[in-house]
C-alpha positions as CSV (number, residue, x, y, z in Angstrom):
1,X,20.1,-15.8,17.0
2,X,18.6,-18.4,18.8
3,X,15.2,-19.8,20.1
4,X,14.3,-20.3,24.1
5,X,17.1,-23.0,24.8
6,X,19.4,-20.5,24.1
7,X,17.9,-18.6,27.4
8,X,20.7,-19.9,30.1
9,X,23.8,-19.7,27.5
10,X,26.4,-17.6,29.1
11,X,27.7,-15.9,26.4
12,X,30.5,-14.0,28.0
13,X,31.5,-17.6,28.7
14,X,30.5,-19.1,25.3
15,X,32.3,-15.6,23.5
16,X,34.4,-14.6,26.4
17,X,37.0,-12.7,23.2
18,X,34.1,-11.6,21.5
19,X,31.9,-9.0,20.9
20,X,28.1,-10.7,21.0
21,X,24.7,-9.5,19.8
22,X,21.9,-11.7,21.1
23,X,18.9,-12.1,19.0
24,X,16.3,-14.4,20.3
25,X,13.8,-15.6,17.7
26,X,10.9,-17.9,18.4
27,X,11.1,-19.1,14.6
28,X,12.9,-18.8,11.2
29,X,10.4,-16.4,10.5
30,X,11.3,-14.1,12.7
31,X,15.3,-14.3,12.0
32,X,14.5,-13.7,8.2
33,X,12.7,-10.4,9.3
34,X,15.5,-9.3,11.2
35,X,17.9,-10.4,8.2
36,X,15.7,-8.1,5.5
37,X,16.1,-4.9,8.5
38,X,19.8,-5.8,9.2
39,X,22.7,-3.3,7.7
40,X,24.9,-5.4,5.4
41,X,27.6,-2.5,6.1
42,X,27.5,-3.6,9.4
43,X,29.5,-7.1,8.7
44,X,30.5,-9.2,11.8
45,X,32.7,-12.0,11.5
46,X,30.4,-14.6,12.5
47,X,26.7,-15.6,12.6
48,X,25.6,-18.0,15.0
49,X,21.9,-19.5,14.6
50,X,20.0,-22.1,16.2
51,X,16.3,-21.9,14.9
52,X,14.0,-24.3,13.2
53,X,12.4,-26.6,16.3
54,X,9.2,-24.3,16.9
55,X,8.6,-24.2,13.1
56,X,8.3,-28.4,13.1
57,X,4.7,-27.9,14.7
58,X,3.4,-26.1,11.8
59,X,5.2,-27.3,9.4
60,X,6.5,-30.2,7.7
61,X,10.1,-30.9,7.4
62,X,11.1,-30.6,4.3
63,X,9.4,-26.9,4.6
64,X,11.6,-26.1,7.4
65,X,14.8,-27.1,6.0
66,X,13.9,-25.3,3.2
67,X,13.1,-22.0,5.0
68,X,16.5,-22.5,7.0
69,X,17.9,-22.8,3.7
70,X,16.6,-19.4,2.7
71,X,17.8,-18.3,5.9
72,X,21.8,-19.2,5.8
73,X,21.1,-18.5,1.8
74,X,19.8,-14.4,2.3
75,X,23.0,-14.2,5.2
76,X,25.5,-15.5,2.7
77,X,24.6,-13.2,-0.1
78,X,24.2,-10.7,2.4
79,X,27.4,-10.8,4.5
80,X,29.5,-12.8,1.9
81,X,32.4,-12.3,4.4
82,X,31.0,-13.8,7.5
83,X,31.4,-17.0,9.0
84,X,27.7,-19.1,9.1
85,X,27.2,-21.5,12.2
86,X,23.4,-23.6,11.4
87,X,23.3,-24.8,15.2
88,X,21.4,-28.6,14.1
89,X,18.1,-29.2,15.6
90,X,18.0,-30.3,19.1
91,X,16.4,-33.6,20.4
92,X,12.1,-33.4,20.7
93,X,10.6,-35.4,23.1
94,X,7.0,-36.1,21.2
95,X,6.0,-37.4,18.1
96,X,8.2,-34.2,15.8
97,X,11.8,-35.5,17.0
98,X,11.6,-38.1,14.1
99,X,11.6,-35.3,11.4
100,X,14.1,-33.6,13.1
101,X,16.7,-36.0,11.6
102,X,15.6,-35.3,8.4
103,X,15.8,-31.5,8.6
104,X,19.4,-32.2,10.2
105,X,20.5,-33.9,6.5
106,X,18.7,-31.6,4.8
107,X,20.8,-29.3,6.7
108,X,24.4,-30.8,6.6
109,X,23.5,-31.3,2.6
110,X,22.3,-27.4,2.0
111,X,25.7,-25.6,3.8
112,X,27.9,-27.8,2.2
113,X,26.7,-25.6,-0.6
114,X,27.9,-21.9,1.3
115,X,31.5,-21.7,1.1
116,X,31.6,-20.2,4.9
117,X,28.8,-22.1,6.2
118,X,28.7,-25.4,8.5
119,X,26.1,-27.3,10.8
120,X,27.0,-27.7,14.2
121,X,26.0,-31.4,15.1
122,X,24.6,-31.9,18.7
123,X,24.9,-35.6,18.3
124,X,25.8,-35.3,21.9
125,X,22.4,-34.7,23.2
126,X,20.5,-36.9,20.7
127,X,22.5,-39.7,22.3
128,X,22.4,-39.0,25.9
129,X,21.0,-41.4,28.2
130,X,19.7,-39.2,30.5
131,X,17.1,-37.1,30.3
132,X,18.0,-33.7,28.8
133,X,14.6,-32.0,28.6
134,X,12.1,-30.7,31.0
135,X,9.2,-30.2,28.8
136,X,9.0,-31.5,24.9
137,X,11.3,-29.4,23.7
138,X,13.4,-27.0,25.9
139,X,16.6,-27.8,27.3
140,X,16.9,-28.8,31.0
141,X,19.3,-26.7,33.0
142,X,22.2,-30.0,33.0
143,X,21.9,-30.2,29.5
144,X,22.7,-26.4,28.5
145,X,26.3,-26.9,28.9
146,X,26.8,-29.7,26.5
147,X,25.0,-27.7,24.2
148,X,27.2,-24.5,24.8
149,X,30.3,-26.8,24.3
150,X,29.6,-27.8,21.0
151,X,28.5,-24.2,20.2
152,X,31.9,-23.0,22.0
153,X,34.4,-26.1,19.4
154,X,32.5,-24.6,16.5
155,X,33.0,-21.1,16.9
156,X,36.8,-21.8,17.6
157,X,37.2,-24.6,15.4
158,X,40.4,-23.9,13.9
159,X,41.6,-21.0,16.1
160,X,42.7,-22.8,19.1
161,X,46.1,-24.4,19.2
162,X,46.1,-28.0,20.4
163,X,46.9,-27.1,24.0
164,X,43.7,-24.8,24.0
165,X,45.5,-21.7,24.8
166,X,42.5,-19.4,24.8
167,X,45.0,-16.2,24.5
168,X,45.8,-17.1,20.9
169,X,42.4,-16.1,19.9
170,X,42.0,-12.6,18.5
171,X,39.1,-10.2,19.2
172,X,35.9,-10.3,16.9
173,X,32.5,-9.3,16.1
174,X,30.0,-12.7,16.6
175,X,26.6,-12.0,15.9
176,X,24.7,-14.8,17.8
177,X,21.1,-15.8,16.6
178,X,18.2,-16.9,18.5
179,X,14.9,-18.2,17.7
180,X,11.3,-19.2,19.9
């Protein structure tokens, strides 16, 4: 699942060895409703979420992390068996990207808690020097690949050998989220 800067991911690139579901959710909301609706028989192997930056302009942060919390808490209950990717929230360029950092902690503190959950740090674009939006908050069309690359080492993370032989990965389910 994943909000409007997942809107130019290539996911046959992203997943190529994967079968992909995209959900796209404006808001944490939204993915929780789709979560209470969703078959727990039906258990992929992985989900993949990136929600949470539409929810900081109605919300404070600590309420945000705390519904993303409720979020990655209802999928690991629900698919105990499936692998949780929190995709960290991306840079903001108006006065929310300061609480942004604090709903990253929050975050990073709150899956360390899952057993098959992890945050997928985008350090990488909070850093960047140049300008990686065109708006406030969406991702400009240069920037969308270095966020699909750390998306792409999270979801392999530990199933490519150290020559990156893409053949050694087996086929899967990967449900990916989407909020906005």
């Amino acid at each position: 699942m994943c909000d409007s800067n997942g809107k130019y991911l290539c996911l046959n690139k992203l997943c190529s060895k994967h079968d992909v579901t995209y959900f796209r959710n404006p808001n944490i909301k939204s993915s929780v409703d789709l979560f209470n609706e969703t078959d727990p028989s039906q258990s992929p192997s992985m989900f993949l979420f990136h929600t949470g930056n539409n929810d900081l302009e109605n919300k404070v942060a600590s309420s945000v992390a705390e519904n993303i919390n409720k979020l990655l808490s209802i999928t690991s209950k629900k698919f105990p068996i499936s692998k949780i990717l929190f995709s960290s929230l991306l840079p903001r360029d108006d006065n929310l990207n300061n609480t942004i950092n604090a709903v990253n902690s929050s975050m990073k503190e709150n899956t360390a808690k899952l057993t098959k959950a992890e945050v997928i740090d985008h350090e990488n674009l909070h850093t960047a020097k140049e300008k990686i939006l065109h708006d406030k908050k969406h991702l400009n069309r240069n920037s969308v690949p270095i966020f699909a690359r750390s998306l792409t080492r999270a979801i392999y993370k530990g199933t490519l050998k150290s020559n990156h032989n893409r053949s050694s990965r087996g086929s899967s389910s990967l449900q990916y989220p989407s909020t906005e």
